[in-house]
TORMI-693708 format. One record per atom (N, C-alpha, C): residue number from 0; x, y, z; chain; atom name; residue in three letters. Coordinates in steps of 0.02 Angstrom, whole numbers, plus 32768, in hexadecimal, padded with zeros to 4 digits. Layout:
<nodes>
n = NUM	east = X	north = Y	up = Z	chain = A	atom = CA	res = ALA
...
</nodes>
This chain:
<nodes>
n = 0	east = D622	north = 2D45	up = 297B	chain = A	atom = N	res = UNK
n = 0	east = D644	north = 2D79	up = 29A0	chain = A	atom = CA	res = UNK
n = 0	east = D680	north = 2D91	up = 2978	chain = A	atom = C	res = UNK
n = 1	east = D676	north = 2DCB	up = 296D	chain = A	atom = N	res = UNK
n = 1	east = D6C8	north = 2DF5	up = 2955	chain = A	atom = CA	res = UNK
n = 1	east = D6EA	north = 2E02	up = 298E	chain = A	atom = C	res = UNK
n = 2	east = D732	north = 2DE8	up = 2975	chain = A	atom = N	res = UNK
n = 2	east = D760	north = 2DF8	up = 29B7	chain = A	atom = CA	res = UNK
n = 2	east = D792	north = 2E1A	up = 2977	chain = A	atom = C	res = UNK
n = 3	east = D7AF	north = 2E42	up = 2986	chain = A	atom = N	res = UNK
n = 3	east = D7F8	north = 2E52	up = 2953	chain = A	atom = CA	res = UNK
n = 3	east = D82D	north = 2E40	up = 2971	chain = A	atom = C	res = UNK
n = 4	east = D855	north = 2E12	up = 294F	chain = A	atom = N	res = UNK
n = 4	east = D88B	north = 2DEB	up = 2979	chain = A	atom = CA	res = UNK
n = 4	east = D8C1	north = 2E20	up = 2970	chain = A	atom = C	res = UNK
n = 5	east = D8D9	north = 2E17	up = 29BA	chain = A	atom = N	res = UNK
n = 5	east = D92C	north = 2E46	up = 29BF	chain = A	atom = CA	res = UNK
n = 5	east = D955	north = 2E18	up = 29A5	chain = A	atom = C	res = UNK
n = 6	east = D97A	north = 2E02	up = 2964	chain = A	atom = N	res = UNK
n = 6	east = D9B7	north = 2DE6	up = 2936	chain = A	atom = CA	res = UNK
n = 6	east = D9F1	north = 2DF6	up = 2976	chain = A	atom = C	res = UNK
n = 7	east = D9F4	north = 2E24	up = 2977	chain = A	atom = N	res = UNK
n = 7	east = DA35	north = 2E23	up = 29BD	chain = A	atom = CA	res = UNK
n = 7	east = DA2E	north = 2DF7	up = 29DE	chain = A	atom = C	res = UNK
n = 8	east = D9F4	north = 2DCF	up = 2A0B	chain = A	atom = N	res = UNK
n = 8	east = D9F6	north = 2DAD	up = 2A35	chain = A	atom = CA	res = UNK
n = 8	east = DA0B	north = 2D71	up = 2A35	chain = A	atom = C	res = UNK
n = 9	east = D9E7	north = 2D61	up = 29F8	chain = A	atom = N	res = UNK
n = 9	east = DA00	north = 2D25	up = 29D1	chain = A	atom = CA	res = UNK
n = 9	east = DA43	north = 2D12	up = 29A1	chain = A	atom = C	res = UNK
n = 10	east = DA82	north = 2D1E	up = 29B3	chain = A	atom = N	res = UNK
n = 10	east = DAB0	north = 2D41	up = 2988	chain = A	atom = CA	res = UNK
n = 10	east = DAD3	north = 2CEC	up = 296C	chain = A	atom = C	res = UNK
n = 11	east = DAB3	north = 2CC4	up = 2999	chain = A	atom = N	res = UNK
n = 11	east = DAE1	north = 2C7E	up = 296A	chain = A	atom = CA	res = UNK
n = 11	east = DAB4	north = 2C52	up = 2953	chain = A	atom = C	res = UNK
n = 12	east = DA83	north = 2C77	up = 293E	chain = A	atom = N	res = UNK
n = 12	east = DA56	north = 2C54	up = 2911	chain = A	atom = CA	res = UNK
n = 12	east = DA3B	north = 2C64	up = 28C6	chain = A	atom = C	res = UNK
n = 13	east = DA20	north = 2C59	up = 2897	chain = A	atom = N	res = UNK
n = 13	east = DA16	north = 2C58	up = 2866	chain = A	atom = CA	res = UNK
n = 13	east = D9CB	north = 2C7E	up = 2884	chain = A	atom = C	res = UNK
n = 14	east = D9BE	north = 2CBA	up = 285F	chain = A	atom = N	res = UNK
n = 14	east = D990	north = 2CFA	up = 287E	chain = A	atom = CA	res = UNK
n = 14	east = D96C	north = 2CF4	up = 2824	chain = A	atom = C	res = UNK
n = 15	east = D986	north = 2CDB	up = 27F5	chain = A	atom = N	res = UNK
n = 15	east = D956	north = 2CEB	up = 27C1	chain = A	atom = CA	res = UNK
n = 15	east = D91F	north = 2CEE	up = 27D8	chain = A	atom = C	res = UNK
n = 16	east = D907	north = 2CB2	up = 27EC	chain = A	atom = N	res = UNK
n = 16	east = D8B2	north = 2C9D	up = 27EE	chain = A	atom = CA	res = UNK
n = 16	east = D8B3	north = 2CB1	up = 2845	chain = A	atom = C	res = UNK
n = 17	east = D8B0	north = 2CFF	up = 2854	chain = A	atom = N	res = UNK
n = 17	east = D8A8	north = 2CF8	up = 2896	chain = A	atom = CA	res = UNK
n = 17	east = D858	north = 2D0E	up = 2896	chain = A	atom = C	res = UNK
n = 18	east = D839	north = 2CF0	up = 28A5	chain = A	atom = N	res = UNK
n = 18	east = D7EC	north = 2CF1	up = 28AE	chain = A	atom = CA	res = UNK
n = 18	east = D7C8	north = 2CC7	up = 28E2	chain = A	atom = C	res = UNK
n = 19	east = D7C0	north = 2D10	up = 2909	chain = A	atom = N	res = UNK
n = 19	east = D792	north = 2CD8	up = 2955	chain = A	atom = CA	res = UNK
n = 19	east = D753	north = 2CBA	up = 2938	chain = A	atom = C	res = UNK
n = 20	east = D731	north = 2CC5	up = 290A	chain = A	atom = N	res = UNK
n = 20	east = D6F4	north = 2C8C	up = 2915	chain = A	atom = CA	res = UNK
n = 20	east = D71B	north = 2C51	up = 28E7	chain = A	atom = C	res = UNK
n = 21	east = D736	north = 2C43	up = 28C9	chain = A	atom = N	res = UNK
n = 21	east = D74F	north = 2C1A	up = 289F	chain = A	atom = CA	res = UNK
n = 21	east = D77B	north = 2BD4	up = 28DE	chain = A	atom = C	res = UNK
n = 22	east = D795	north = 2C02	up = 290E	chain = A	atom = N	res = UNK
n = 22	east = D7D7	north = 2BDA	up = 2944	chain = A	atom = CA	res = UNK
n = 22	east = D796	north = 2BAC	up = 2960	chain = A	atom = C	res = UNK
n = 23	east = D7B8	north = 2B6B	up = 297A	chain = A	atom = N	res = UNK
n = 23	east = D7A9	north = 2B3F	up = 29B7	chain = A	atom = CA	res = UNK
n = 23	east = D7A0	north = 2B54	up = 29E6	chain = A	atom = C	res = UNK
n = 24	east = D77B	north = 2B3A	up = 2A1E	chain = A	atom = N	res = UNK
n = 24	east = D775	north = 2B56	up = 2A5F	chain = A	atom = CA	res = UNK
n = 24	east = D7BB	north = 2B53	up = 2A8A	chain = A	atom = C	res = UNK
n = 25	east = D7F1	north = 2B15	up = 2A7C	chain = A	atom = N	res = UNK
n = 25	east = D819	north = 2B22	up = 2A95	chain = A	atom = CA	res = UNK
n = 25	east = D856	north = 2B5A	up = 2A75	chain = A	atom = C	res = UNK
n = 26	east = D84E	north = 2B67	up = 2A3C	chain = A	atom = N	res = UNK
n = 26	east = D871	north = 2BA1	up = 2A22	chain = A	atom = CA	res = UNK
n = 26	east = D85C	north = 2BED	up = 2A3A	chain = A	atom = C	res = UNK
n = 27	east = D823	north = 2BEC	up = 2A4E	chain = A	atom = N	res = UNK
n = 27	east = D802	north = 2C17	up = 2A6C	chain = A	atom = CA	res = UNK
n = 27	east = D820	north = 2C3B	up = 2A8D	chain = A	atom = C	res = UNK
n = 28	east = D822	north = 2BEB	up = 2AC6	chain = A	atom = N	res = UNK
n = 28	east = D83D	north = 2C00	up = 2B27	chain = A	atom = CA	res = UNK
n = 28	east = D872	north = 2BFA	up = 2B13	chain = A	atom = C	res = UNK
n = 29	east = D898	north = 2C01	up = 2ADC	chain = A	atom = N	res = UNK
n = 29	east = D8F9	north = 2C0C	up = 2ADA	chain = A	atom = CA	res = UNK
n = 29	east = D8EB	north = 2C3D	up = 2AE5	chain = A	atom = C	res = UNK
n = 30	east = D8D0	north = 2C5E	up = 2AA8	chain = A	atom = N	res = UNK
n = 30	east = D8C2	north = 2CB6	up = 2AA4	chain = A	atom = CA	res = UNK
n = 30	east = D8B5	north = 2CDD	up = 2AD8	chain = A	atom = C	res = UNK
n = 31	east = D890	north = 2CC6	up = 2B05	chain = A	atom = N	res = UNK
n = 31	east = D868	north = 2CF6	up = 2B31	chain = A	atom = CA	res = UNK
n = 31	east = D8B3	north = 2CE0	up = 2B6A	chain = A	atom = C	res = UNK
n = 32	east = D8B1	north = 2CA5	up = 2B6A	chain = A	atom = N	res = UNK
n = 32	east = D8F3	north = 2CAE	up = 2BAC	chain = A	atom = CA	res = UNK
n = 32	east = D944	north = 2CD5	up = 2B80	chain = A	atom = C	res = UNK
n = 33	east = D940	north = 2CFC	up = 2B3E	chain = A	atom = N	res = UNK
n = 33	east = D973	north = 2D19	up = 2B43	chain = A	atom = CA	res = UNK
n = 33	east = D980	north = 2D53	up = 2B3D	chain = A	atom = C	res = UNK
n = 34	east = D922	north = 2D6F	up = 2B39	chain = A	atom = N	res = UNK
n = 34	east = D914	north = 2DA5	up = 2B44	chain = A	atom = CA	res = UNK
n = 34	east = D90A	north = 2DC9	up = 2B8A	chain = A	atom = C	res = UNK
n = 35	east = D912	north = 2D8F	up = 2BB8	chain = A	atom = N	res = UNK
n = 35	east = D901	north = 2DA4	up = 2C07	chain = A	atom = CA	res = UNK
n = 35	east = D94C	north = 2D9E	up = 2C1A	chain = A	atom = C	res = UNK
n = 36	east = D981	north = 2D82	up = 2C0E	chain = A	atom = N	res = UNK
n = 36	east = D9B4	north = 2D72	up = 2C13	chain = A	atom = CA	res = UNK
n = 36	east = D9E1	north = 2DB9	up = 2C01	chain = A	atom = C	res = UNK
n = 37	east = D9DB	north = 2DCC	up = 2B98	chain = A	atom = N	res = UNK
n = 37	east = DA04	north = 2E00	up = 2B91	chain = A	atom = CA	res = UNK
n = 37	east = D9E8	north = 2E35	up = 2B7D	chain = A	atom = C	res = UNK
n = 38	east = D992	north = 2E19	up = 2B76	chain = A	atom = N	res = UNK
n = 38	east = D97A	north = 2E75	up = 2B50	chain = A	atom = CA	res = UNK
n = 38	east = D95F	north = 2E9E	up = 2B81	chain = A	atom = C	res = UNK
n = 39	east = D957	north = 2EC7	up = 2B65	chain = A	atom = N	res = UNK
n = 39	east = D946	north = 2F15	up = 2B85	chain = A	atom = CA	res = UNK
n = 39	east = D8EE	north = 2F22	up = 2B71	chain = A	atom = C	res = UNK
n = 40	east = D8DC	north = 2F4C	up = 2BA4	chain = A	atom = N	res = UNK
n = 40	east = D88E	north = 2F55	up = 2BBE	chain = A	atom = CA	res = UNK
n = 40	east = D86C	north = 2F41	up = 2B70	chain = A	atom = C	res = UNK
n = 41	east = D88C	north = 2F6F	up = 2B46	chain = A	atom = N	res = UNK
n = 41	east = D867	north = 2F50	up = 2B0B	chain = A	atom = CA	res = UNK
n = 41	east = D868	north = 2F22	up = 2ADC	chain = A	atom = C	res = UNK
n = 42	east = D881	north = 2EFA	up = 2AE9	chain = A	atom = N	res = UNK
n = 42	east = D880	north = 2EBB	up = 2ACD	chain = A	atom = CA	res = UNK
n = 42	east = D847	north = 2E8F	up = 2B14	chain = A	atom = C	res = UNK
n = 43	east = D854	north = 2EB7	up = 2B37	chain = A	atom = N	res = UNK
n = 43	east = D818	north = 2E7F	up = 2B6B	chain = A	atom = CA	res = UNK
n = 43	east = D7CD	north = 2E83	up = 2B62	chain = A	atom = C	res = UNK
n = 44	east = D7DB	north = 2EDD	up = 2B4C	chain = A	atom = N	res = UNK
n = 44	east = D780	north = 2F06	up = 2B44	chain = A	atom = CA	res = UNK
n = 44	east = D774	north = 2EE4	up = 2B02	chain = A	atom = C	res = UNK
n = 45	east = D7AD	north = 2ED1	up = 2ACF	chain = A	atom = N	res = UNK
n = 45	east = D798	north = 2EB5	up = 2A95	chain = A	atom = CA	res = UNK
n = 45	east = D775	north = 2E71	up = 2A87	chain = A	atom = C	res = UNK
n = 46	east = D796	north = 2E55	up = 2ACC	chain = A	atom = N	res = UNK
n = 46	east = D775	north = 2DFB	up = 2AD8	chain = A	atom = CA	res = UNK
n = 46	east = D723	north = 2E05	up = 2AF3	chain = A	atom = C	res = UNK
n = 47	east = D735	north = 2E38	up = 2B18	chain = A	atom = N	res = UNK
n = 47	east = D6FD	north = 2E2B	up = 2B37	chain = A	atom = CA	res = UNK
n = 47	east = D706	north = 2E15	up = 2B8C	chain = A	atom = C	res = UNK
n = 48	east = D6EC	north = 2E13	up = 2BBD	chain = A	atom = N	res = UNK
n = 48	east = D6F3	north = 2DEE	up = 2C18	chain = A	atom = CA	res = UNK
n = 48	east = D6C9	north = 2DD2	up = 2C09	chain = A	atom = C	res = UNK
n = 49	east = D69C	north = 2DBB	up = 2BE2	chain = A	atom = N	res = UNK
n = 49	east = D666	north = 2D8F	up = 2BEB	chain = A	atom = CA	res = UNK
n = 49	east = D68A	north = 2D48	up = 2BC9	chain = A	atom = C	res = UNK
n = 50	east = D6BF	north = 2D6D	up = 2B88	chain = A	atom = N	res = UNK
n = 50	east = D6D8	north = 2D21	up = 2B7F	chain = A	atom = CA	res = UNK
n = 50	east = D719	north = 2D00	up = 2BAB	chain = A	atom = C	res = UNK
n = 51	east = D742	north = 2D41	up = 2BC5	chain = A	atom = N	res = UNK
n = 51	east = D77F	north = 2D3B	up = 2BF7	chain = A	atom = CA	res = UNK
n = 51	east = D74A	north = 2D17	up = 2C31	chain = A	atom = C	res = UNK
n = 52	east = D711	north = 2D27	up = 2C49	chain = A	atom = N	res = UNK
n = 52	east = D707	north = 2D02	up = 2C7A	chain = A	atom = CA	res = UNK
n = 52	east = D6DC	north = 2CB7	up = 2C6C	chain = A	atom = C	res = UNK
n = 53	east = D6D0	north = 2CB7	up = 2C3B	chain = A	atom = N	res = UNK
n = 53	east = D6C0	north = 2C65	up = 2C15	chain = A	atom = CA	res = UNK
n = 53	east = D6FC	north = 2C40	up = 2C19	chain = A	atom = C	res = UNK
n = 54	east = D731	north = 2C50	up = 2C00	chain = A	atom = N	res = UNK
n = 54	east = D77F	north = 2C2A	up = 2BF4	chain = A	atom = CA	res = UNK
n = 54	east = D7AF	north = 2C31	up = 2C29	chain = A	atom = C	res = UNK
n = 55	east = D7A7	north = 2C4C	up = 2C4F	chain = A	atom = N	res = UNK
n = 55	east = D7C4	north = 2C4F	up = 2C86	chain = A	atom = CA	res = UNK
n = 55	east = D7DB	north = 2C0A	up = 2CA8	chain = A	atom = C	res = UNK
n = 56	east = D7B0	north = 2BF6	up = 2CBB	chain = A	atom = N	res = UNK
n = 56	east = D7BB	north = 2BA0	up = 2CDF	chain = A	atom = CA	res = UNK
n = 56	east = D7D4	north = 2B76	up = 2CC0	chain = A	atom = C	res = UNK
n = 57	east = D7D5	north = 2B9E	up = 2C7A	chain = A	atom = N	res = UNK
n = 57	east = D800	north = 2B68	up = 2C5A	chain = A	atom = CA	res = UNK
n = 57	east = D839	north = 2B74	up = 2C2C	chain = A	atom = C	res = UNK
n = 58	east = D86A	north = 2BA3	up = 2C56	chain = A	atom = N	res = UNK
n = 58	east = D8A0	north = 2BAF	up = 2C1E	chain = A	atom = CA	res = UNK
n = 58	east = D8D0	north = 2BB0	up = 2C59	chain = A	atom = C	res = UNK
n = 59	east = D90A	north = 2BA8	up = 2C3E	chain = A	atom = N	res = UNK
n = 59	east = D94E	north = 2BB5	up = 2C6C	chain = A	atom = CA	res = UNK
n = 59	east = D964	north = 2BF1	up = 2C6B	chain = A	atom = C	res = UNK
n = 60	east = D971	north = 2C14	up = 2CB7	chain = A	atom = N	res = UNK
n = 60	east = D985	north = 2C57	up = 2CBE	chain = A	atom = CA	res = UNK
n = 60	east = D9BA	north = 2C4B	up = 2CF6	chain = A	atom = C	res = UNK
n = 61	east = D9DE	north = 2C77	up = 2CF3	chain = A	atom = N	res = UNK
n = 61	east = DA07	north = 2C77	up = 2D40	chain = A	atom = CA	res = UNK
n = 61	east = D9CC	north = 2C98	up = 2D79	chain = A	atom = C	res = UNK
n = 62	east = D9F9	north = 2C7C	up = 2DC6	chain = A	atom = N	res = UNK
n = 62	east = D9BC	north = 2C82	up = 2DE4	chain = A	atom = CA	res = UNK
n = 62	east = D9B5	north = 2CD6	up = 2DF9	chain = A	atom = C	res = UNK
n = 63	east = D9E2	north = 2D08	up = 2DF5	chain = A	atom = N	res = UNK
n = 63	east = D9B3	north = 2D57	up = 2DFF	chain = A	atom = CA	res = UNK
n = 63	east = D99B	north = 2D55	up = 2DDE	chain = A	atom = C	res = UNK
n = 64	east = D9A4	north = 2D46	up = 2D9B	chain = A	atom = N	res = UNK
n = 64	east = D95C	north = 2D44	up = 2D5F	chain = A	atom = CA	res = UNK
n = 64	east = D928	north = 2D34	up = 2D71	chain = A	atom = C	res = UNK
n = 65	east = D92C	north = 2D01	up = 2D8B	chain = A	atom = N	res = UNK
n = 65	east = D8E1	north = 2CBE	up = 2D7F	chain = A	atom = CA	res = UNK
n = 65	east = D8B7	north = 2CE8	up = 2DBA	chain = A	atom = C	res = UNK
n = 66	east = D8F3	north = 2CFD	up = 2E03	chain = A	atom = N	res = UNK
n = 66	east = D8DB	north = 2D22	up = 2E3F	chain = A	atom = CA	res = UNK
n = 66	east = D8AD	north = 2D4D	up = 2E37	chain = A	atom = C	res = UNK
n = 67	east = D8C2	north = 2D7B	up = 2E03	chain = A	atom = N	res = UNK
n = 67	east = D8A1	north = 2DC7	up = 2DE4	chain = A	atom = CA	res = UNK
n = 67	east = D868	north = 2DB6	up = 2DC4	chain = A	atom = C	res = UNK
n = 68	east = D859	north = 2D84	up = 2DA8	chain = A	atom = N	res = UNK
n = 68	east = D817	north = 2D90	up = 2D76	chain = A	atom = CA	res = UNK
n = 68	east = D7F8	north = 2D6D	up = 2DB1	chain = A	atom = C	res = UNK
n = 69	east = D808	north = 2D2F	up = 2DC0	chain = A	atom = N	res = UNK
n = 69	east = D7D3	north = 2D13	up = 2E02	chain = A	atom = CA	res = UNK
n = 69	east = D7B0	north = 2D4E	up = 2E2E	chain = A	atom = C	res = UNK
n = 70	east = D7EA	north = 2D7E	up = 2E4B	chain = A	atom = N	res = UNK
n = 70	east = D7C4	north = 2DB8	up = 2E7A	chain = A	atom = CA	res = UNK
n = 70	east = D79E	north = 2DDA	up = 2E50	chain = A	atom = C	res = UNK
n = 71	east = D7AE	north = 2DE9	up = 2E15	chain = A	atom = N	res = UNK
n = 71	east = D783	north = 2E2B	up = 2DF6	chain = A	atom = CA	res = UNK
n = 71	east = D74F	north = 2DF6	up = 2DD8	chain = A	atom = C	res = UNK
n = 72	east = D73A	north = 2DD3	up = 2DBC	chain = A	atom = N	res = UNK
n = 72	east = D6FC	north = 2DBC	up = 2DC9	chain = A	atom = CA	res = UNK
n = 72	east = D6E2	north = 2D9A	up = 2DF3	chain = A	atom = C	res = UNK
n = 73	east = D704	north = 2D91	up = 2E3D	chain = A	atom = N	res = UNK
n = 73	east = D6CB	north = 2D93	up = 2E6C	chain = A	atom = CA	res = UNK
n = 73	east = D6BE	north = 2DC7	up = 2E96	chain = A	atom = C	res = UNK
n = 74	east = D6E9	north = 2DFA	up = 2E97	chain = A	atom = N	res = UNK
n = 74	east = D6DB	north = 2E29	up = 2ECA	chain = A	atom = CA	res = UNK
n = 74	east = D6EC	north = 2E72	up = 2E99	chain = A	atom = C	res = UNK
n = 75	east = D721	north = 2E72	up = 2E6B	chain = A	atom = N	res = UNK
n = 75	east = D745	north = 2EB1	up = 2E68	chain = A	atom = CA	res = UNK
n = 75	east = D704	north = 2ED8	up = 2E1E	chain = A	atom = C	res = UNK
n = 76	east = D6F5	north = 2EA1	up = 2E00	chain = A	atom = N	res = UNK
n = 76	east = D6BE	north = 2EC3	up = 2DE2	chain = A	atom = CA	res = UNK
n = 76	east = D69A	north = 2EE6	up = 2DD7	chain = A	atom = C	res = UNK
n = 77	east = D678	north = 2EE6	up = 2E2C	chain = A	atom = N	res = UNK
n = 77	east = D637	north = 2F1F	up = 2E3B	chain = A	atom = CA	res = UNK
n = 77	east = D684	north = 2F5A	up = 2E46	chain = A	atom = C	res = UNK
n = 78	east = D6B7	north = 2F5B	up = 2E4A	chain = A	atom = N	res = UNK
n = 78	east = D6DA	north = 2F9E	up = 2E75	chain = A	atom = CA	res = UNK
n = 78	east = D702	north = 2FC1	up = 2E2A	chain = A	atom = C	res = UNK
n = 79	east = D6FF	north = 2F95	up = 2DFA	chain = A	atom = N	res = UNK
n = 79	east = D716	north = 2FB1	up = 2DB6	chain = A	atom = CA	res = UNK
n = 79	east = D6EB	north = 2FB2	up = 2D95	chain = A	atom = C	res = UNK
n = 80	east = D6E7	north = 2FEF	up = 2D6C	chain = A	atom = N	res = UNK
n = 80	east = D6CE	north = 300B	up = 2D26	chain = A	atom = CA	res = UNK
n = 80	east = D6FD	north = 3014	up = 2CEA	chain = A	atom = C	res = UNK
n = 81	east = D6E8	north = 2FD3	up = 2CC2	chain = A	atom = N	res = UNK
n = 81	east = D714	north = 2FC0	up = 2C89	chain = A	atom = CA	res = UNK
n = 81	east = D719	north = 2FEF	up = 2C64	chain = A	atom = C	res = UNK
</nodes>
């Protein structure tokens, strides 16, 4: 999977080697929880909802965060067009 990492997001880390197939699964769900946390639509369309909703259960968000993706993939889904 190509993801193009947002370097902004990640701003206190060492971004040389930023490469999603290369990261851990738990480096992953950093990523994806700090893209649901501080990025914007496109950095989400860039992950992908199929992987935001794989990692989901398992990353730390505050809870309107965690609230928002729980509804939109169980209900808000069918009512949005990504």
């Amino acid at each position: 999977m190509c993801v193009n990492i947002n370097k902004a997001l990640i701003w206190e880390s060492d971004v040389s080697n930023a490469d999603w197939d290369r990261w851990d699964e738990e480096t992953q769900r950093w990523y994806v929880g700090r893209v649901l946390a501080w990025g914007g639509r496109a950095d989400i369309l860039q992950l992908g909802l199929e992987t935001v909703r794989r990692h989901l259960p398992h990353i730390s968000l505050t809870p309107a965060v965690r609230e928002f993706w729980e509804w939109y993939f169980t209900e808000g889904e069918r009512h949005v067009d990504p």
